[in-house]
Residue frames relative to the residue before (quaternion, step in Angstrom):
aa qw qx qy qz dx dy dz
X 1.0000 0.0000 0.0000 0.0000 0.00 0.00 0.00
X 0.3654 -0.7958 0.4318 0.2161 3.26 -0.71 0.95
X 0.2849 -0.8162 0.4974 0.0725 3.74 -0.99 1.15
X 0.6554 -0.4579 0.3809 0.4645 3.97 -0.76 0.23
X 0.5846 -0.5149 0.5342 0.3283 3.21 -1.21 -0.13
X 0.3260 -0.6501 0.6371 0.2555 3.61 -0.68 0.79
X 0.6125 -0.5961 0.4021 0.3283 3.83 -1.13 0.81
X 0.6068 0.5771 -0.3211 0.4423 3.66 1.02 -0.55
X 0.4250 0.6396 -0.3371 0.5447 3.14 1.42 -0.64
X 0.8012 0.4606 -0.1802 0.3367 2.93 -0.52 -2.04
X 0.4393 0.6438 -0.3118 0.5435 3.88 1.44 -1.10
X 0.8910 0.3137 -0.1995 0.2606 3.26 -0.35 -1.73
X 0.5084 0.4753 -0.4519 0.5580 3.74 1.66 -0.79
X 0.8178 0.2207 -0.3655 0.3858 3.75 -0.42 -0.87
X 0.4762 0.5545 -0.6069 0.3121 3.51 0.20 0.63
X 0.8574 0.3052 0.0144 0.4142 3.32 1.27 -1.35
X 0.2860 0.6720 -0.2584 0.6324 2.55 2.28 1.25
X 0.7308 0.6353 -0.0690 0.2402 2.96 0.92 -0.65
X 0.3815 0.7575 -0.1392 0.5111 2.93 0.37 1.34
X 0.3473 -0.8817 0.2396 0.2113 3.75 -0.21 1.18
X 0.4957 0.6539 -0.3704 0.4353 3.52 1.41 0.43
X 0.6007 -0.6296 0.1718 0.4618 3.64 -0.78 1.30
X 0.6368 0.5808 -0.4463 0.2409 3.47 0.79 -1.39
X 0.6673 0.5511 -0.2516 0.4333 3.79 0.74 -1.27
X 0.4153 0.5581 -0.3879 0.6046 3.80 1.23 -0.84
X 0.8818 0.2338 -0.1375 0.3857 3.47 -0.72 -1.33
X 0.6246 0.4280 -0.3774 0.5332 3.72 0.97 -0.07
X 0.6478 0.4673 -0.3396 0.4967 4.03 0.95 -0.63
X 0.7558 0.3746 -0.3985 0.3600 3.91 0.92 -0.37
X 0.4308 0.6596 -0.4465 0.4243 3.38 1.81 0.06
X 0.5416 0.6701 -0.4578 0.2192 3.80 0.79 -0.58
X 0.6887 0.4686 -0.2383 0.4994 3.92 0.99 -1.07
X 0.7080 0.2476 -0.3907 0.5336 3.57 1.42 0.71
X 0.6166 0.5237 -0.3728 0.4546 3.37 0.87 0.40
X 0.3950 -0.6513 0.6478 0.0049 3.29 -1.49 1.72
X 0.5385 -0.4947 0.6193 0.2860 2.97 -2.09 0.16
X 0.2325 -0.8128 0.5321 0.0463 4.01 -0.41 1.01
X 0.8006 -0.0869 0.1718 0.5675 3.35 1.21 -0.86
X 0.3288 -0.8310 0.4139 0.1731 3.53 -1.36 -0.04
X 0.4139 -0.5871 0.4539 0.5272 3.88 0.02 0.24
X 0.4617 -0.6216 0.6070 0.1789 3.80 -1.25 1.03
X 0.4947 0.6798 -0.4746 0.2605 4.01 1.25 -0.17
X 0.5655 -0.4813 0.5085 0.4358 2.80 1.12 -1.69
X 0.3890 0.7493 -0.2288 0.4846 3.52 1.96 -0.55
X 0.3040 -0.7093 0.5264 0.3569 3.17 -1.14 0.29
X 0.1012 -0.8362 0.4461 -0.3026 3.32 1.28 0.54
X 0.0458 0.8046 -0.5381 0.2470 4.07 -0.28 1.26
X 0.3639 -0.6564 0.6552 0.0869 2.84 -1.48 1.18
X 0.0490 -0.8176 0.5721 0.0415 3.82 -0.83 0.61
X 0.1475 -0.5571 0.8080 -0.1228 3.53 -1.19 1.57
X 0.1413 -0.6319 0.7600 -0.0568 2.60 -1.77 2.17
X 0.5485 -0.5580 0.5001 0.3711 3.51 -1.42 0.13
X 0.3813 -0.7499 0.4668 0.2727 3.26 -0.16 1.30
X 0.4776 0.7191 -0.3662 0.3473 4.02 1.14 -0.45
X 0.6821 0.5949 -0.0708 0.4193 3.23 1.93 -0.73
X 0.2875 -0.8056 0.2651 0.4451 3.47 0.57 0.80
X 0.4818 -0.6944 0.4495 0.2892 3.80 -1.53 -0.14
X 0.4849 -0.5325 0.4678 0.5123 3.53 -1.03 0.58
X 0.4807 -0.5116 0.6223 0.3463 2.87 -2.18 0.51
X 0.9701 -0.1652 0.0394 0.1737 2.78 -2.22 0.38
X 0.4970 0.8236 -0.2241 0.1565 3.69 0.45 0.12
X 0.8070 -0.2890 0.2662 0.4409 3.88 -0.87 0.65
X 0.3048 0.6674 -0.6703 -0.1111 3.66 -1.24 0.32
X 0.3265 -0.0969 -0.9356 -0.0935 0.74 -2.26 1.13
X 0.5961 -0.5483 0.4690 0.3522 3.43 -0.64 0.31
X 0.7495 0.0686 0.0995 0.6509 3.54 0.56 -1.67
X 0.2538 0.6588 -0.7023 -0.0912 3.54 -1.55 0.70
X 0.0528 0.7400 -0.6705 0.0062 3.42 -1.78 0.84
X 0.2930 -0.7523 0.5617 0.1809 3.07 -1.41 -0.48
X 0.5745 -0.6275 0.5129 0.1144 3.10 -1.61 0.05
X 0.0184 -0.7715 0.6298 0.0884 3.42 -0.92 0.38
X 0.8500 0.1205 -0.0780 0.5068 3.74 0.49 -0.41
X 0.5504 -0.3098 -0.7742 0.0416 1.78 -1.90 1.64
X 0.7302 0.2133 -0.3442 0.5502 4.15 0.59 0.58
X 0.5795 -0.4525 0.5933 0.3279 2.92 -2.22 0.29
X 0.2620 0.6385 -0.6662 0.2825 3.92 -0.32 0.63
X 0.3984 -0.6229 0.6672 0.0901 2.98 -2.20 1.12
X 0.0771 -0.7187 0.6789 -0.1285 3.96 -0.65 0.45
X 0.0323 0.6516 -0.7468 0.1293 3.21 -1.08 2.08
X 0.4570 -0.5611 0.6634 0.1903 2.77 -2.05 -0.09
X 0.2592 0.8089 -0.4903 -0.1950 3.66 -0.48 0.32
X 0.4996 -0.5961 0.5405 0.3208 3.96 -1.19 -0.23
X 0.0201 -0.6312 0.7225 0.2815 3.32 -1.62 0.15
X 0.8404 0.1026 0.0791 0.5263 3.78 -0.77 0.01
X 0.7997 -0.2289 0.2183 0.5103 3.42 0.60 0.81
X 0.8338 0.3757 -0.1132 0.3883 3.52 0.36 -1.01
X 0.6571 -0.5484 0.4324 0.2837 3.98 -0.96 0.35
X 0.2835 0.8491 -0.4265 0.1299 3.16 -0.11 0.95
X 0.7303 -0.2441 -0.1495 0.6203 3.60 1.77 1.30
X 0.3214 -0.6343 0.6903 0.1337 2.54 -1.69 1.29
X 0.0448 0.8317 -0.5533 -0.0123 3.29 -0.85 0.72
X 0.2541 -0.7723 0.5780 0.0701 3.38 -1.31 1.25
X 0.0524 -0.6863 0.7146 -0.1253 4.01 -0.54 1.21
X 0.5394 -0.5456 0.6410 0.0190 3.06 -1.83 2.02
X 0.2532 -0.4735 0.8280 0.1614 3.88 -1.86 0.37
X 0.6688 0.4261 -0.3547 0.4953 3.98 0.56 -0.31
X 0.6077 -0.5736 0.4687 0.2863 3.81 -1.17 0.20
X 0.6710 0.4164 -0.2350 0.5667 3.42 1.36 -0.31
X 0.5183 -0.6473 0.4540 0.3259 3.23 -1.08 1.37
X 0.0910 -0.7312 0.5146 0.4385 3.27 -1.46 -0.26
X 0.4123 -0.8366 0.3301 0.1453 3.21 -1.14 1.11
X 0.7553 0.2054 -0.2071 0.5868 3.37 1.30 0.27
X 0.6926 -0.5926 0.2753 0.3054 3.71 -1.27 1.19
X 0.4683 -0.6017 0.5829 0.2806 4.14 -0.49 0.60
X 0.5766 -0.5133 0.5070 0.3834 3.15 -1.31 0.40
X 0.2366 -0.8207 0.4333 0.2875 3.77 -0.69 0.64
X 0.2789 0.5254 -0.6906 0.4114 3.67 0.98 1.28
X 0.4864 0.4783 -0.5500 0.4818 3.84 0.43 -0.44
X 0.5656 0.4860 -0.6228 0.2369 3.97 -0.68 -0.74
X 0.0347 -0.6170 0.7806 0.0935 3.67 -1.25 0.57
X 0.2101 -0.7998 0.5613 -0.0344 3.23 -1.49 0.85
């Protein structure tokens, strides 16, 4: 069953949303319809994302959509990807062996 976004979420998409080129536009206004569908089974904070389809989709474009990273307080990578236009996980992957299980501050994102 699908659940709101937790605010860290919501933080970490429009941080890495952000940004004046359509795809991000149309992927950053999908965020106030988009839930939490699932979770990564690692232990990660690592998210599944269901958008109201009622909401249009980004045009045409690359996935992942968004990659960056981190530097503090870990070395971790953190993408965005799409299915058809629409958000459909943000995901956050360690350089360390240990998942990480909750969302960095998103002034850390480096792009």
């Amino acid at each position: 069953m699908a659940e709101p976004l937790p605010p860290e979420v919501t933080a970490t998409l429009r941080a890495l949303l952000t940004g004046p080129d359509p795809v991000s536009r149309a992927l950053l206004a999908q965020v106030p319809h988009t839930r939490v569908a699932g979770r990564c089974g690692c232990g990660c904070a690592t998210v599944d994302l269901e958008v109201d389809r009622t909401v249009a989709p980004a045009p045409p474009h690359d996935n992942p959509a968004v990659e960056a990273g981190y530097t503090d307080p870990h070395w971790a990578g953190v993408i965005v990807c799409t299915e058809d236009g629409y958000l459909s996980l943000l995901e956050i992957y360690s350089v360390a062996d240990e998942p990480i299980s909750t969302w960095p501050d998103p002034h850390f994102i480096e792009r």
